[in-house]
LOKOLTOR-329606 format. One line per field, with one value per residue: residue in three letters; x, y, z of N, C-alpha, C in turn; residue number from 1. Coordinates in nm, 3 decimals. Atoms other than C-alpha are relative to their C-alpha. Layout:
<rs>
residu	c(ALA, ...);
n_u	c(X, ...);
n_v	c(Y, ...);
n_w	c(Z, ...);
ca_u	c(X, ...);
ca_v	c(Y, ...);
ca_w	c(Z, ...);
c_u	c(X, ...);
c_v	c(Y, ...);
c_w	c(Z, ...);
num	c(NUM, ...);
</rs>
This chain:
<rs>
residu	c(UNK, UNK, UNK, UNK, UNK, UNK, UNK, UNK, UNK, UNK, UNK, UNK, UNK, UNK, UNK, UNK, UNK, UNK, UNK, UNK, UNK, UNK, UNK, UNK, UNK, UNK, UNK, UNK, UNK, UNK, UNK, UNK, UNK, UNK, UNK, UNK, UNK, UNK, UNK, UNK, UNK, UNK, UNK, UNK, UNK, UNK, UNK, UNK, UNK, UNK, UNK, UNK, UNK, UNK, UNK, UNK, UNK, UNK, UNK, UNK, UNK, UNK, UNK, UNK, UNK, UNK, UNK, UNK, UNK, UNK, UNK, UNK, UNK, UNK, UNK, UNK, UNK, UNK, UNK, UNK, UNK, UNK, UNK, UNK, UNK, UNK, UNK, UNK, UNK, UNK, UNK, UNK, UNK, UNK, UNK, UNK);
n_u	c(0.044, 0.040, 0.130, 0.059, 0.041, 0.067, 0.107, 0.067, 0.032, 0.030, 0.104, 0.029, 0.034, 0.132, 0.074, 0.041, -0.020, 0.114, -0.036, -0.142, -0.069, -0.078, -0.149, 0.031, -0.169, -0.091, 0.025, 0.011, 0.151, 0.033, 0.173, 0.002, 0.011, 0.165, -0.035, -0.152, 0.078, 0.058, -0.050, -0.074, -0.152, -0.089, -0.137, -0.107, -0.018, 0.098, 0.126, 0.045, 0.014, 0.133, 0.114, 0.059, 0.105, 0.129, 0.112, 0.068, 0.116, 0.087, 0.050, 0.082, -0.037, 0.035, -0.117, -0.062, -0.186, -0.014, -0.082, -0.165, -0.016, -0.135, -0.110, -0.092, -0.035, -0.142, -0.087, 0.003, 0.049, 0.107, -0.038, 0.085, 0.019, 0.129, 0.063, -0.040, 0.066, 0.132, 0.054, 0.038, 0.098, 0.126, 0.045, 0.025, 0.133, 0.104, 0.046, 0.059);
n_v	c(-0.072, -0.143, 0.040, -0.007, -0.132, -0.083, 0.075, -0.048, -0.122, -0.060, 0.042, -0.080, -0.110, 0.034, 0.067, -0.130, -0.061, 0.130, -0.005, 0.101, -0.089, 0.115, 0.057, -0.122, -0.049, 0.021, -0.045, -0.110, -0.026, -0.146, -0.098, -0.175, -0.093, -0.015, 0.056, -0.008, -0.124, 0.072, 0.118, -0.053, 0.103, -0.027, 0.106, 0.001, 0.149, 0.146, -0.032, -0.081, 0.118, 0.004, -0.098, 0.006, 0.150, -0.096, -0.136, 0.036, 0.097, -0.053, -0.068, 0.064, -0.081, 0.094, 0.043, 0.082, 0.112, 0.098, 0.073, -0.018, 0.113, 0.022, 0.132, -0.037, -0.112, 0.001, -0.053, -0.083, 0.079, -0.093, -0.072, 0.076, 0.094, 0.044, 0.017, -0.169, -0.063, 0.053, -0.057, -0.119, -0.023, 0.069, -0.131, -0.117, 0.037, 0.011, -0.104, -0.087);
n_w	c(-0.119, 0.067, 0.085, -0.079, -0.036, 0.057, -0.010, -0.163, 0.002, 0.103, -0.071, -0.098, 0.081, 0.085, -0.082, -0.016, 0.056, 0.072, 0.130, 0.022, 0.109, 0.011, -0.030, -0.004, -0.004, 0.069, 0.101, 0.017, -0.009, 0.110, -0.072, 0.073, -0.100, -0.059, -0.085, -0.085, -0.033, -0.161, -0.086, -0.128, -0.069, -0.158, -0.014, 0.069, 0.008, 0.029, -0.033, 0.119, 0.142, -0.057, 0.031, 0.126, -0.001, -0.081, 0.049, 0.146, -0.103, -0.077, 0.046, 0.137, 0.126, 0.084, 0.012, 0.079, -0.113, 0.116, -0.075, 0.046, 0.010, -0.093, -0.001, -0.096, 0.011, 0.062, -0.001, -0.149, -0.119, -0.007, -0.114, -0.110, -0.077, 0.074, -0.096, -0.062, 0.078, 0.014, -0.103, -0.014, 0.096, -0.049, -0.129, 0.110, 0.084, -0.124, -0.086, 0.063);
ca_u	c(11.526, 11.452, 11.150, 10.985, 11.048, 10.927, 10.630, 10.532, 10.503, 10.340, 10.047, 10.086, 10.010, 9.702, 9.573, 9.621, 9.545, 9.280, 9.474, 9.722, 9.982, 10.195, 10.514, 10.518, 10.928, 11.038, 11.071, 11.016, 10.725, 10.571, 10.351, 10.184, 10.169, 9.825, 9.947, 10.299, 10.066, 9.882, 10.130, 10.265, 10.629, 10.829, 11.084, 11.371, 11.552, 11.344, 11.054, 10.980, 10.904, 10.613, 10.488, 10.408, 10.211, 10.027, 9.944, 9.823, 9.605, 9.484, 9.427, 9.243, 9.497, 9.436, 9.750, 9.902, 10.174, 10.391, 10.600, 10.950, 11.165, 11.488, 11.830, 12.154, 12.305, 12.634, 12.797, 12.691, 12.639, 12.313, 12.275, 11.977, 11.957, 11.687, 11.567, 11.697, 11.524, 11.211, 11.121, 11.136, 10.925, 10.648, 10.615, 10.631, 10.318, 10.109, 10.146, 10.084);
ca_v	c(8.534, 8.869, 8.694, 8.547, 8.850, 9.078, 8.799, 8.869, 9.186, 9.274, 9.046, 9.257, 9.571, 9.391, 9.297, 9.678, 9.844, 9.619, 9.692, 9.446, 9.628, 9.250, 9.357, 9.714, 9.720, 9.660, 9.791, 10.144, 10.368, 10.643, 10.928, 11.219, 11.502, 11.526, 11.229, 11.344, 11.676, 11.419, 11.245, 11.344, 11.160, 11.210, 10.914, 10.839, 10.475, 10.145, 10.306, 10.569, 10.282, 10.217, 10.560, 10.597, 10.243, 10.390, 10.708, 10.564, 10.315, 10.585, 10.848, 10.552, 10.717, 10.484, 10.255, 9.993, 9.668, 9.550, 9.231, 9.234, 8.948, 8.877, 8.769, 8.812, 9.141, 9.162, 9.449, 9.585, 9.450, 9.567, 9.775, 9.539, 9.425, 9.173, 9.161, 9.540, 9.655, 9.417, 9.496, 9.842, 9.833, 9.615, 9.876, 10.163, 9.988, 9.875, 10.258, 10.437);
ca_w	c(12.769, 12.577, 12.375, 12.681, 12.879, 12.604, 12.592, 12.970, 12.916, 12.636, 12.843, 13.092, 12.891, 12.710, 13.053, 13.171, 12.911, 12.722, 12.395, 12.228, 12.040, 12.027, 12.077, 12.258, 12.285, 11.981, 11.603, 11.459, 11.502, 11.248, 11.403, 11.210, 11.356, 11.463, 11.690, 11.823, 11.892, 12.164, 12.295, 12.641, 12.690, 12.999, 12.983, 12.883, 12.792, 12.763, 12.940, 12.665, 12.387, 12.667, 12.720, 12.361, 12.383, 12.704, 12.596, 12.235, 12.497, 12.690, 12.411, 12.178, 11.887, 11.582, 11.527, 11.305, 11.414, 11.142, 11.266, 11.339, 11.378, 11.645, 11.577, 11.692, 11.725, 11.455, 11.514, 11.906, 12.220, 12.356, 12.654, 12.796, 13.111, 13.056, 13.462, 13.624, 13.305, 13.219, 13.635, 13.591, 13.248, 13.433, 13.746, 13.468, 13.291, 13.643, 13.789, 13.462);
c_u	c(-0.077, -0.138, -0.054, -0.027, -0.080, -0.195, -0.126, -0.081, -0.046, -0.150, -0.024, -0.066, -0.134, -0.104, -0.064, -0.060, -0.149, 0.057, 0.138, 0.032, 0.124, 0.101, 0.039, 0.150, 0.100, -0.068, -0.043, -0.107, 0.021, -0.102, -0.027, 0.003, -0.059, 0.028, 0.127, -0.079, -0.082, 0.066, 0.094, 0.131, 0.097, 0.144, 0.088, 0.019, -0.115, -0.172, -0.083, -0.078, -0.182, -0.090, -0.083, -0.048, -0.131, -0.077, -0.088, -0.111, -0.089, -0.080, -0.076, 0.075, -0.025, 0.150, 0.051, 0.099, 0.047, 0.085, 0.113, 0.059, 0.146, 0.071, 0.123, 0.079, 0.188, 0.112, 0.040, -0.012, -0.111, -0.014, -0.172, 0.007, -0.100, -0.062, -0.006, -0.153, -0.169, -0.065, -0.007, -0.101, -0.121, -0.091, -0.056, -0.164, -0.125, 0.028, -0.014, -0.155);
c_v	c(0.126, -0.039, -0.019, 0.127, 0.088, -0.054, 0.011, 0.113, 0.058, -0.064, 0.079, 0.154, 0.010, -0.006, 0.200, 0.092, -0.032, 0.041, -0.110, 0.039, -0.153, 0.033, 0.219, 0.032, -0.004, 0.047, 0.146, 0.046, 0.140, 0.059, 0.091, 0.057, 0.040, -0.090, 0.050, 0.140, -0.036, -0.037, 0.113, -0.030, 0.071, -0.098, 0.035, -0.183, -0.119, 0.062, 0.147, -0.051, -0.036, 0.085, -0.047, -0.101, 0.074, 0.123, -0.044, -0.050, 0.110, 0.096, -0.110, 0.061, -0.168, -0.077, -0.150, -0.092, -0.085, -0.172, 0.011, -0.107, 0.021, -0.039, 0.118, 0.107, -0.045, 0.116, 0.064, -0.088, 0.039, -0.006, -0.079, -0.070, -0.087, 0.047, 0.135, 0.056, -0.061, 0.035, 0.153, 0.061, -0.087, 0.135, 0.107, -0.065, -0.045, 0.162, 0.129, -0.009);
c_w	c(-0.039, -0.028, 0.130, 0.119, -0.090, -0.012, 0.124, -0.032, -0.073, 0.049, 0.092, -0.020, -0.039, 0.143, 0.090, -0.039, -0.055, -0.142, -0.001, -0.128, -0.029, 0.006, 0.046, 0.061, -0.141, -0.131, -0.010, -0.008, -0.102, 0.084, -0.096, 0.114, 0.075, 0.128, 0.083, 0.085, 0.158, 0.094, 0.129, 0.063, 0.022, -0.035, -0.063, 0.004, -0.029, 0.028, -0.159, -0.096, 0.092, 0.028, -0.069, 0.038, 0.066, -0.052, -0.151, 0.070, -0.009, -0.073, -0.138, -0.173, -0.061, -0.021, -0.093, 0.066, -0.161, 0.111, -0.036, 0.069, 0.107, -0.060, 0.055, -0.076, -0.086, 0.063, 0.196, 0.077, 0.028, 0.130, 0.072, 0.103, 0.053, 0.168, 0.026, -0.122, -0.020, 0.144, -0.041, -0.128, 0.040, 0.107, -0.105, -0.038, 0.122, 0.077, -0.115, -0.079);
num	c(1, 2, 3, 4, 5, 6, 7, 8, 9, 10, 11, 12, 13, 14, 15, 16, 17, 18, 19, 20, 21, 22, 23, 24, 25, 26, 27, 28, 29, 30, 31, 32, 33, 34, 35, 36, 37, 38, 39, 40, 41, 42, 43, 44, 45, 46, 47, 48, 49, 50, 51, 52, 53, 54, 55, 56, 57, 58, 59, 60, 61, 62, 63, 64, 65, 66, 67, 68, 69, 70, 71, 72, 73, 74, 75, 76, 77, 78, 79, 80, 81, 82, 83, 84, 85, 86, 87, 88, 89, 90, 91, 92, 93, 94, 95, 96);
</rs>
């Protein structure tokens, strides 16, 4: 469910946006400083991970994607609720 959700939406981003960052929820990000210096982020939770995306969009900052890979969580549960959450990271990305 996660993958195809994250799948939606990462179309949905490319389609808004016209950039395709392939996977704009997941894995770790590096900024210099020159970049964290641009960036404008408000959020908090799931939506935050999308700022940063947007604002990189909107300010054309230069950016890199390594790939990162799924599997099942060992030690945690994880605090996703794929729908509650994937709706409110779609809206977030069509009204920013």
């Amino acid at each position: 469910l996660n993958f195809i959700g994250n799948h939606i939406i990462n179309k949905i981003f490319k389609i808004k946006t016209g950039v395709n960052m392939t996977d704009i929820l997941s894995g770790y990000r590096a900024f210099t400083l020159n970049c964290i210096k641009q960036l404008n982020l408000t959020q908090q939770n799931f939506n935050i991970e999308v700022e940063m995306s947007i604002e990189i969009a909107k300010k054309k900052i230069p950016f890199g994607v390594l790939d990162t890979y799924y599997s099942k969580r060992l030690f945690s549960k994880t605090k996703l609720k794929p729908f509650k959450d994937g709706f409110s990271i779609i809206k977030f990305i069509l009204t920013h």
